[in-house]
C-alpha positions in Angstrom: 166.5 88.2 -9.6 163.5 86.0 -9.8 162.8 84.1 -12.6 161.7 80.8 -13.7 165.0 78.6 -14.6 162.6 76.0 -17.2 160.9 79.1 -19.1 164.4 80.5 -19.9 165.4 77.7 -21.0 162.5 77.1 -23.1 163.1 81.0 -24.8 167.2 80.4 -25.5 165.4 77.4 -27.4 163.3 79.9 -29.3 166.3 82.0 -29.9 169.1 79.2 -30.4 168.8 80.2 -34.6 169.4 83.4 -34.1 173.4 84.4 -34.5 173.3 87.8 -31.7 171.5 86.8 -28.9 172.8 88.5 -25.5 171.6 88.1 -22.3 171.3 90.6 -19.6 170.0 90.5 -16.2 167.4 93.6 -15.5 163.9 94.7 -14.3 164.0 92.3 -11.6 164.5 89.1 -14.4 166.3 88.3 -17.2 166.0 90.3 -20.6 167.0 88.6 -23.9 168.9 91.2 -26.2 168.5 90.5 -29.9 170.8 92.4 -32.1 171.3 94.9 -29.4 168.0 95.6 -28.7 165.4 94.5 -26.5 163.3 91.8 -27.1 162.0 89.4 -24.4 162.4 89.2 -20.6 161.4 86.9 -17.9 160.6 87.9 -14.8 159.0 85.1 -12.2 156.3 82.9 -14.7 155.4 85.7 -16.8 157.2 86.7 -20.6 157.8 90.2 -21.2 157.6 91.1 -25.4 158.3 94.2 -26.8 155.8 94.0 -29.6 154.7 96.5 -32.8 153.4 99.9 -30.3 150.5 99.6 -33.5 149.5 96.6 -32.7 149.8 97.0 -28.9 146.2 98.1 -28.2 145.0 95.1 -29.9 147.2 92.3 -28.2 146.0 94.1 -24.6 142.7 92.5 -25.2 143.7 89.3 -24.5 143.4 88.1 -21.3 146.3 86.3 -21.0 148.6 89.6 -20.9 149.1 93.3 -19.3 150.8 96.4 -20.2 154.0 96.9 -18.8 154.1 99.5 -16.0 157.5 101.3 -14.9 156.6 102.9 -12.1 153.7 104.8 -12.9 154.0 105.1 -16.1 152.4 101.9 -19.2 155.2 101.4 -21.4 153.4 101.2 -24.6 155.4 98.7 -26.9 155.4 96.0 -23.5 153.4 93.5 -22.3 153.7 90.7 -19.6 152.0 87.3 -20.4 151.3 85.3 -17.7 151.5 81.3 -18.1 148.4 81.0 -19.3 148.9 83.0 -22.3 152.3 80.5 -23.2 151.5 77.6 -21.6 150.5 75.7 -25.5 152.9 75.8 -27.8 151.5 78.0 -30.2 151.0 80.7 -27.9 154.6 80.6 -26.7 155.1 80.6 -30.6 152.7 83.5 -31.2 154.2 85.8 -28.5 158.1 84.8 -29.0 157.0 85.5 -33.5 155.5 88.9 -32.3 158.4 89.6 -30.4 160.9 88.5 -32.9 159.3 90.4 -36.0 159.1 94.0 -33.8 162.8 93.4 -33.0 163.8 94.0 -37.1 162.0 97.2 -37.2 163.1 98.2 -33.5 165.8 100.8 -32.7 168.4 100.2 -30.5 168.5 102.3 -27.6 171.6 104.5 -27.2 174.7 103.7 -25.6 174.8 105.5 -22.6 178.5 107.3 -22.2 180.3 106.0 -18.9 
């Protein structure tokens, strides 16, 4: 798993208020659970944020992020910022705040039966 040690740290900062906070290691990083579901990853220097899929074509105009490919298919909902896009505080703000306020209106995925 390859991800950068000082930007988790700086997220569990980000997240420290919140009571449910899980974390899980997946797609190739580390993925921040809130309330069950999905809400931000690291993988390498780049953030992953499930954001509002309304607002999703708008945020892809920034340069400082990219949709989130599985394979071959764009995962609308995703996005990877690279450092650029967190590297000032109020970016990192901006993307953790978009993340955070898409998780209260997210679903939960479902439990998969073992």
């Amino acid at each position: 798993m390859a991800y950068d040690e000082s930007l988790v740290n700086k997220v569990r900062e980000a997240l420290i208020h919140l009571p449910n906070v899980e974390e899980k290691k997946m797609f190739q990083g580390l993925t921040f659970m809130v309330d069950g579901k999905m809400c931000i990853g690291i993988r390498n220097e780049e953030i992953m944020c499930r954001i509002d899929p309304n607002m999703y074509e708008s945020v892809l105009e920034r340069i400082d992020c990219r949709p989130m490919i599985h394979g071959k298919r764009t995962i609308r909902g995703y996005v990877f910022v690279n450092e650029e896009g967190y590297k000032r505080k109020e970016d990192f703000d901006f993307w953790i705040k978009l993340a955070l306020d898409f998780n209260k209106k997210a679903k939960a995925s479902k439990k998969r039966k073992k």
